[in-house]
C-alpha positions as CSV (number, residue, x, y, z in Angstrom):
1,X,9.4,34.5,49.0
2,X,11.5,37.9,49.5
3,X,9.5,40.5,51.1
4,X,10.0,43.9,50.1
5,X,8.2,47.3,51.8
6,X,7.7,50.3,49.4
7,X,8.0,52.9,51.8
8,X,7.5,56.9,50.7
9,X,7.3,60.5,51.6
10,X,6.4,63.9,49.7
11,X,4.6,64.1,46.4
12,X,2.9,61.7,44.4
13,X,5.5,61.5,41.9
14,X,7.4,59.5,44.6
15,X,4.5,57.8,45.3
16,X,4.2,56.9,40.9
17,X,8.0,55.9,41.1
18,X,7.2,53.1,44.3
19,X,4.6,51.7,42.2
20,X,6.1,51.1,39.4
21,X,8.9,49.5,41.2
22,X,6.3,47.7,43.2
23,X,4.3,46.4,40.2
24,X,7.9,45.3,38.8
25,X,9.2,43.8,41.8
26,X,5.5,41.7,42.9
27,X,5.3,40.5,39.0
28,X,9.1,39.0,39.6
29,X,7.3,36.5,42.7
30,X,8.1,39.3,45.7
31,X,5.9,39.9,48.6
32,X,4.9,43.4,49.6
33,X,4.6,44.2,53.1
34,X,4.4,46.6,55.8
35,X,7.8,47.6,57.3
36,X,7.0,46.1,60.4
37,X,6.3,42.6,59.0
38,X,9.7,42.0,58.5
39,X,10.7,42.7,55.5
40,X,13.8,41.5,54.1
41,X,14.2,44.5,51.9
42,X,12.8,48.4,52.5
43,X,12.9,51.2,49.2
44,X,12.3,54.5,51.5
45,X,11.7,57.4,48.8
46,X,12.5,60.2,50.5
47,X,11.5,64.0,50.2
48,X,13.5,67.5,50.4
49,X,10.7,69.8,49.5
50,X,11.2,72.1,52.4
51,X,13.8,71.5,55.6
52,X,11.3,69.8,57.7
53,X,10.5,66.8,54.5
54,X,14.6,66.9,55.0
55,X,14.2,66.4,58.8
56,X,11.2,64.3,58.4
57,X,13.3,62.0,55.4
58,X,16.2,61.3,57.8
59,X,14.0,60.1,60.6
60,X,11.8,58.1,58.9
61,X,15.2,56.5,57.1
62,X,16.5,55.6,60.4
63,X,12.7,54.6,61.4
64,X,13.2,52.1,58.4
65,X,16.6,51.0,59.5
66,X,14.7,49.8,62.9
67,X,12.7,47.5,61.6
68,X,16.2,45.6,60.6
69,X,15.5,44.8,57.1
70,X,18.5,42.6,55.6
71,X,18.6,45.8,53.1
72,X,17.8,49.1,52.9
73,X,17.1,51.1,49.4
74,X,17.3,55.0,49.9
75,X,16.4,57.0,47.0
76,X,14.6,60.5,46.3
77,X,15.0,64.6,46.7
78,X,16.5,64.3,50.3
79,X,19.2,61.8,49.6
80,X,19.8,63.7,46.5
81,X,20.6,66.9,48.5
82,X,22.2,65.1,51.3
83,X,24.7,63.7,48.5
84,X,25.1,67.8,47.7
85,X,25.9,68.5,51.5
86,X,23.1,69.1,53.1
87,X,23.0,67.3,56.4
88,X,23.9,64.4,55.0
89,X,22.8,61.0,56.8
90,X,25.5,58.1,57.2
91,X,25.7,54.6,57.2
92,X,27.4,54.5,60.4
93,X,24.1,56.5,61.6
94,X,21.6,54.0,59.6
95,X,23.8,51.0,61.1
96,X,23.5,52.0,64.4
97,X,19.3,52.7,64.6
98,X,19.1,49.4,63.0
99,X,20.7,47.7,66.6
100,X,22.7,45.2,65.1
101,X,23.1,42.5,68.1
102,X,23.7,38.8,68.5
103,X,20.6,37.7,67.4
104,X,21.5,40.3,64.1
105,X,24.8,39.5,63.2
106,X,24.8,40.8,59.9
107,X,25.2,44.6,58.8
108,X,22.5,46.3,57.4
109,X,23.0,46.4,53.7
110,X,22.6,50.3,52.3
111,X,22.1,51.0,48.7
112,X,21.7,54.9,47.6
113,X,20.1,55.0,44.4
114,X,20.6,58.8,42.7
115,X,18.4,61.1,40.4
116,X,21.2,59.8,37.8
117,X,20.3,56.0,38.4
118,X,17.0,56.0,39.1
119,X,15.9,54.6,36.0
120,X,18.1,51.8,36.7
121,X,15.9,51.1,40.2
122,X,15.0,47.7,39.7
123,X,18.1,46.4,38.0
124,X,20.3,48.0,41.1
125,X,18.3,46.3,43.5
126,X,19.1,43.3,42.0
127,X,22.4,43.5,41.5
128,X,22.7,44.6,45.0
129,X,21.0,40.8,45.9
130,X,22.4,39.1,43.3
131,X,25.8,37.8,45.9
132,X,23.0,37.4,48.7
133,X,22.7,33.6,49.5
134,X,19.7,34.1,51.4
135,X,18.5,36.3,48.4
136,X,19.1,33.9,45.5
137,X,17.3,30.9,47.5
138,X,14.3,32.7,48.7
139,X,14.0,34.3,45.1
140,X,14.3,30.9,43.0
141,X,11.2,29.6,45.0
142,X,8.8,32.6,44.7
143,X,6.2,32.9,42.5
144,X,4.0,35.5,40.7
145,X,1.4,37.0,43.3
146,X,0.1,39.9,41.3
147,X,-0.2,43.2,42.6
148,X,-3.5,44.6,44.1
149,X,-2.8,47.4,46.2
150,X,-6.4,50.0,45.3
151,X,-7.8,51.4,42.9
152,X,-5.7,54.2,41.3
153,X,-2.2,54.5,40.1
154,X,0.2,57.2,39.4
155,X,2.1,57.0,36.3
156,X,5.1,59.1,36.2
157,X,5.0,60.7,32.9
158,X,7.5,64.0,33.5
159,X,10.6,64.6,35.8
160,X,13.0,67.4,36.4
161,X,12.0,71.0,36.1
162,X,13.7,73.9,33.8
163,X,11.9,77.0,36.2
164,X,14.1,79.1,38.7
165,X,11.2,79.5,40.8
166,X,13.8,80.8,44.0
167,X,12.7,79.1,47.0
168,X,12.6,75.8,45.1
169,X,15.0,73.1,45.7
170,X,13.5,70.6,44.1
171,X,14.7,71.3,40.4
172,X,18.5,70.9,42.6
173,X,17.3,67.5,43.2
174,X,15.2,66.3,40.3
175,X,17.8,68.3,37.7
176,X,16.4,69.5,34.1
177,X,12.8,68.5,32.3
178,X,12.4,65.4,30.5
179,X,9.2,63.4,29.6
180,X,8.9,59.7,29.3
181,X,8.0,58.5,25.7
182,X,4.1,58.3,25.1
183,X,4.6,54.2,24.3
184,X,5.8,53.5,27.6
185,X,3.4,55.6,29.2
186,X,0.4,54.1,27.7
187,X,1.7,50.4,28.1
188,X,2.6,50.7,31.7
189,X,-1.0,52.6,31.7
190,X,-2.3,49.5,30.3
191,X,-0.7,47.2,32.8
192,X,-1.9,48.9,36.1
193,X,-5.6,48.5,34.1
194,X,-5.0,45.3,33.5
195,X,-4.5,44.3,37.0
196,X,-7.5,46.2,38.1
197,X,-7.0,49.3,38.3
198,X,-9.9,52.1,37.6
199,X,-8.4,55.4,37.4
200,X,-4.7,56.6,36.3
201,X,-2.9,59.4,38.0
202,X,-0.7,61.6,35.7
203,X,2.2,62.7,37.8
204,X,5.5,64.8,37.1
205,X,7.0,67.5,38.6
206,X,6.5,70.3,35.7
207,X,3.3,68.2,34.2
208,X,2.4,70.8,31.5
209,X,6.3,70.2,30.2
210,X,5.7,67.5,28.9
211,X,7.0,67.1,25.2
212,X,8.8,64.7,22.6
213,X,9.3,66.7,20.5
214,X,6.1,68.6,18.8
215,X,4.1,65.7,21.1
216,X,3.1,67.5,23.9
217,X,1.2,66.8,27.0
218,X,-2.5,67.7,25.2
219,X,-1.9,65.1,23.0
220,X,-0.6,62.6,25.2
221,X,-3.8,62.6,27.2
222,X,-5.5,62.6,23.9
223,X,-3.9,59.0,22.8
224,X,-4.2,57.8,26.2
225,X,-8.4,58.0,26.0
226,X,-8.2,56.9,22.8
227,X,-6.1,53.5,23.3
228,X,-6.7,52.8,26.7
229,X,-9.9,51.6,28.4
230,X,-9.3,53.7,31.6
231,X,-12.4,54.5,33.2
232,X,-10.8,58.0,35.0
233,X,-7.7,60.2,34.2
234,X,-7.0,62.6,36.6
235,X,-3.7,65.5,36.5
236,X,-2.2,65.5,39.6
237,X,-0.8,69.1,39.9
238,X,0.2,71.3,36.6
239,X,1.3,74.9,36.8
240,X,-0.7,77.8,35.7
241,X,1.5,79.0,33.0
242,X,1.0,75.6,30.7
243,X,-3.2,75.8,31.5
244,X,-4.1,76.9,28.3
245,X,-7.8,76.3,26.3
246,X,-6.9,73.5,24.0
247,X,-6.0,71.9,27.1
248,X,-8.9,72.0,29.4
249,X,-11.0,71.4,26.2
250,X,-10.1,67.9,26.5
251,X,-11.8,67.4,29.3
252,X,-16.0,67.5,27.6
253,X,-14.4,64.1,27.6
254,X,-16.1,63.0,31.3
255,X,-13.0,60.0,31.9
256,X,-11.0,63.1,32.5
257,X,-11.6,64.2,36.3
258,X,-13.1,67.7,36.7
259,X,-10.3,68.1,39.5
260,X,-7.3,70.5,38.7
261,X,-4.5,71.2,41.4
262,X,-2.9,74.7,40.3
263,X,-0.4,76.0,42.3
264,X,-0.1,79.8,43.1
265,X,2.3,80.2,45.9
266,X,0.9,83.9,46.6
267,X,-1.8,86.6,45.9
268,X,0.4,89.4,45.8
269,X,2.3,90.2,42.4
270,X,5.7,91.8,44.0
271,X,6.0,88.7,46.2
272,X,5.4,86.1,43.1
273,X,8.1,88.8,41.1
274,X,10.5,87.5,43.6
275,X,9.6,84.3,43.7
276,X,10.3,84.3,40.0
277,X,6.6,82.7,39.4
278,X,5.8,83.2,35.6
279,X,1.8,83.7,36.0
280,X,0.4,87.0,37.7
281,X,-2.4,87.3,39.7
282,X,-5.2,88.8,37.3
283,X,-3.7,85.9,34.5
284,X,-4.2,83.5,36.9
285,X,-7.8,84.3,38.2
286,X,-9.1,84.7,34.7
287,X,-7.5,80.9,34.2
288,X,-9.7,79.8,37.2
289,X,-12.7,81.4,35.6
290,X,-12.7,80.3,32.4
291,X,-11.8,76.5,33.8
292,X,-14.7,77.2,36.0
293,X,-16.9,78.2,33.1
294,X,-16.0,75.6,30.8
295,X,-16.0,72.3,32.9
296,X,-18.8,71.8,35.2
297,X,-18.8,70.3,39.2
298,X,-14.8,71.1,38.5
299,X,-12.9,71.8,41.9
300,X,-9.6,73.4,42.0
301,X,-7.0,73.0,44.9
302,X,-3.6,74.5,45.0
303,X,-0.2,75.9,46.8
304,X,0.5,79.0,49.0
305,X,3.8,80.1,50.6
306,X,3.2,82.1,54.0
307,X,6.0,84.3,54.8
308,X,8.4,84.5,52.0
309,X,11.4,87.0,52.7
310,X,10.3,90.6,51.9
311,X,6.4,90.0,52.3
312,X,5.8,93.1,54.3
313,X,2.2,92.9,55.8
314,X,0.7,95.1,52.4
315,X,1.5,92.0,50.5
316,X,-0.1,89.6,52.8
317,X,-3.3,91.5,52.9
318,X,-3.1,91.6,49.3
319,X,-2.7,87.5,49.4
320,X,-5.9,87.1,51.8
321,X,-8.0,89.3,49.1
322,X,-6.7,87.1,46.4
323,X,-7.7,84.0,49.0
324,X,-11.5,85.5,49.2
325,X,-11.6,86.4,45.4
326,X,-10.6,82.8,44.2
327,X,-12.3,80.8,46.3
328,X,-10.7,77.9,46.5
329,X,-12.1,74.1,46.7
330,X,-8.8,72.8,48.7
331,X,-5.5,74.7,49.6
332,X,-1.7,73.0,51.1
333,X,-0.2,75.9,53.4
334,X,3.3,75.8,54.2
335,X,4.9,78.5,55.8
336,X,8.3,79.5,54.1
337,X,11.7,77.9,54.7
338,X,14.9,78.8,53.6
339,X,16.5,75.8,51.1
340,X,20.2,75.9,51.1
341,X,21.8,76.6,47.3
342,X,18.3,78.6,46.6
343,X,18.8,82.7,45.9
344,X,15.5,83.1,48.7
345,X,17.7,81.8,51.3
346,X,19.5,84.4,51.4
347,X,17.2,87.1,50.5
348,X,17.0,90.4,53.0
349,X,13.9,91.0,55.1
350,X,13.3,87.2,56.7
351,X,9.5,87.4,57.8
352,X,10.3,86.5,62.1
353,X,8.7,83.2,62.8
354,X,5.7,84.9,65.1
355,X,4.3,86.4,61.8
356,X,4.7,83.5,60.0
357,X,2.7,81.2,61.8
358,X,0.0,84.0,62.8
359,X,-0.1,85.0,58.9
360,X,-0.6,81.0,58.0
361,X,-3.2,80.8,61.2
362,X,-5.2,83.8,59.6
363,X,-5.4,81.9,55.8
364,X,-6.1,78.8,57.6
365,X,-9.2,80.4,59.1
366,X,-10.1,82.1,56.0
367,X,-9.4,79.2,53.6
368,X,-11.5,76.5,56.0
369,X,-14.4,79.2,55.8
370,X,-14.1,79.2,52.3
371,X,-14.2,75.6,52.0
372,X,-16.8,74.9,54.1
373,X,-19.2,77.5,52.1
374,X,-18.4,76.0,48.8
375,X,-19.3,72.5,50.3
376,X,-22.6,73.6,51.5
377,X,-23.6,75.2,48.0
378,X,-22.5,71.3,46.5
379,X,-25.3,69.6,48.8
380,X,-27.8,67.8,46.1
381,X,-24.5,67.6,43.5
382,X,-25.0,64.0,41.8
383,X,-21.3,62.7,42.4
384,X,-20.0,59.3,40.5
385,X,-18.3,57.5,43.4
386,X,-15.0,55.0,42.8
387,X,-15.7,53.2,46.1
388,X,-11.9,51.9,47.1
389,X,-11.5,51.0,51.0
390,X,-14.0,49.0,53.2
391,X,-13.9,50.8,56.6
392,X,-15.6,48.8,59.3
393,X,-18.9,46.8,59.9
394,X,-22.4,47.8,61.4
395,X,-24.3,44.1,61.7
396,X,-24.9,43.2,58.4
397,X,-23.7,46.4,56.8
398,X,-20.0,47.6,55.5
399,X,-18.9,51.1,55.1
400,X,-17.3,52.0,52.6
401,X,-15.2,55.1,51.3
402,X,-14.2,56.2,48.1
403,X,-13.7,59.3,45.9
404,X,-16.0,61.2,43.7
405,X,-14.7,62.2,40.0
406,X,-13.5,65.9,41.1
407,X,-12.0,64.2,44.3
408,X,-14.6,64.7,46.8
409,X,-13.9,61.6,49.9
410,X,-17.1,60.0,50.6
411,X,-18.5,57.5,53.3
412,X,-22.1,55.6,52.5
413,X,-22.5,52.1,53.7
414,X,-23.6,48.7,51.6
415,X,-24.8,45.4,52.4
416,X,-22.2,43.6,53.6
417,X,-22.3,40.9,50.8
418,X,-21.9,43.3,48.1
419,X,-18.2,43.4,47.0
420,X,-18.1,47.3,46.4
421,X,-14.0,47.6,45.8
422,X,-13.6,48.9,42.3
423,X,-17.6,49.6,41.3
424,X,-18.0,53.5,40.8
425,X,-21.9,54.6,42.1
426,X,-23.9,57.3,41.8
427,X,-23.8,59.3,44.8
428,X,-25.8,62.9,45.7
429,X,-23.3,65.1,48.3
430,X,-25.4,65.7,51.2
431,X,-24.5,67.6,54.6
432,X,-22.8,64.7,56.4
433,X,-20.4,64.5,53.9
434,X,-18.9,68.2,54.4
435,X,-16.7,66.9,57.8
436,X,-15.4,64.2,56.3
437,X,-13.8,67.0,53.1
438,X,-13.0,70.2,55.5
439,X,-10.5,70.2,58.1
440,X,-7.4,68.8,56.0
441,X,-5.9,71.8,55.3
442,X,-1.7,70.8,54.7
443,X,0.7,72.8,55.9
């Protein structure tokens, strides 16, 4: 049986396009594995997000190459802009962390898949193995093994982004919007539930674009609940511009997950006019109320940019009020770095690095207060509990975690002959559960 690691790194639309590949691949007889149980085959999806997911990317590629896997798939943002220019990695580079020796004879095999071809994944694989001996024997005696990796899939539903947001190179990467058709969405929906799954991920990287037409992403979710058996539905991050009220009305339907990931970028308008960000402050903050107002135990996470060129230290105060007054549930930090081909890279007034990182150390402090308080005041909350991961054992006890409905991690332990993976629980939040959700601030 061909083994094959699904490796991954960024957002969880990478993560959506590795399992659906995986779910292909394991149905065809292959074995997933780790990358360090030899593998005869490693898909690395890589990230280029900021410049250290483009450092991080080419390490972890050469990291893969390591493990001397008889081939090596690289696909995703980074590879995309290293085919563009940027610091691109080579095979000569791959082939040499990858210590090809006596015992190793044969070179490691590269395949770059592009944005273009990435539909065509799966086939290119194969045709890349289809003159493999090795390949074609191991493959003719394998047989169907299923695929059971947890308890939640993301479905990629959306790719590609139409914005000119101007520190943003992912658009350069993932090129122009386009949504998958609502058929295939549902039936691949329908296959992850099928094998088990309990709760379906909707991923893209401009989710609220999604269209076909006059179909639009409202409506998709609508058909999904209504011909699907999927227990949850959660959004994995849509922008604030396309949360509108016939939206979040969907969700007095209690499948859909009270958790919404909104990204902001900044609390200060003149720093989001540059940015090009469509959504100003005050817009945005009545958004959070009315969500707030309208869905209850909801919890709202999102994005901040520390830094960006131009932010004078006005601007940032103006972001740390903005901080206080929205109180978020869960915020990822990054601190701003210049993409190449962007218009902020080469924007005038660069914030110095030593006000960068003490600006991010000041939201961090105010954003883990923040998070903390509103944790506190959700002691005695009745939680329903997707229990996914068994942890360790305590005699004759297992503990295991899982996540509530509005994506609160949660530990509680169970006898150890009750088989807990996929049940969903009532659970009430109490105090020992606010470490385990608190200091996991991204950044």
């Amino acid at each position: 049986m061909l083994k094959i690691s699904f490796q991954y790194l960024g957002c969880r639309l990478n993560e959506a396009e590795n399992e659906q590949l995986a779910r292909t691949f394991v149905a065809s007889g292959y074995e997933m594995c780790a990358p360090d149980d030899h593998p005869d085959i490693i898909l690395l999806n890589t990230c280029g997000v900021t410049s250290e997911a483009m450092r991080k990317s080419r390490n972890i590629a050469r990291r893969m190459a390591a493990f001397r896997p008889k081939l090596l798939i690289l696909m995703g943002c980074a590879i995309d802009l290293m085919a563009s220019g940027e610091n691109p990695l080579t095979d000569d580079e791959l082939q040499s962390a990858s210590g090809e020796d006596a015992s190793n004879p044969e070179p490691l095999r590269i395949v770059r898949i592009s944005r273009e071809d990435k539909p065509r994944a799966a086939q290119i694989i194969r045709e890349a193995l289809a003159d493999c001996e090795w390949a074609q024997h191991q493959a003719s005696n394998a047989q169907n093994t299923g695929y059971h990796l947890r308890m939640r899939s993301f479905i990629k539903i959306q790719d590609g982004c139409n914005n000119k947001c101007t520190y943003c190179a992912v658009r350069l990467a993932r090129g122009p919007e386009r949504s998958e058709p609502a058929a295939k969405v549902i039936e691949e929906i329908k296959r992850c539930l099928a094998l088990g799954e309990r709760e379906i991920v909707l991923t893209g990287v401009q989710l609220g674009a999604y269209r076909q037409d006059n179909y639009v992403l409202k409506d998709l979710i609508t058909d999904i609940l209504a011909q699907t058996s999927v227990t949850r539905l959660r959004l994995s991050s849509i922008e604030p511009w396309h949360i509108r009220p016939d939206l979040w009305a969907l969700w007095k339907d209690t499948r859909l997950c009270p958790h919404f990931h909104i990204p902001v970028q900044s609390g200060s308008d003149a720093v989001l006019t540059a940015m090009k960000r469509r959504t100003p402050i005050d817009g945005y903050l009545q958004k959070l109320a009315a969500i707030r107002a309208e869905i209850p135990n909801v919890r709202i996470s999102t994005d901040l940019i520390v830094g960006f060129p131009g932010e004078t230290e006005d601007m940032w105060l103006e972001t740390l009020a903005f901080i206080r007054h929205a109180e978020f549930d869960d915020v990822h930090l990054f601190r701003f770095s210049p993409r190449p081909n962007t218009p902020a890279a080469v924007m005038p007034n660069p914030v110095p690095p030593d006000i960068k990182r003490k600006r991010w150390n000041e939201a961090e402090t105010l954003i883990e207060t923040i998070k903390t308080q509103r944790l506190a005041h959700t002691i005695g909350a009745h939680l329903r509990v997707l229990w996914e991961q068994a942890l360790d054992t305590e005699g004759d006890h297992i503990r295991w975690q899982g996540y509530s409905e509005n994506y609160l991690r949660i530990i509680r332990t169970f006898p150890k002959d009750m088989a807990m993976r996929g049940m969903i629980t009532d659970e009430i939040f109490i105090n020992e559960d606010i470490a385990l959700n608190v200091s996991n601030i991204q950044g």
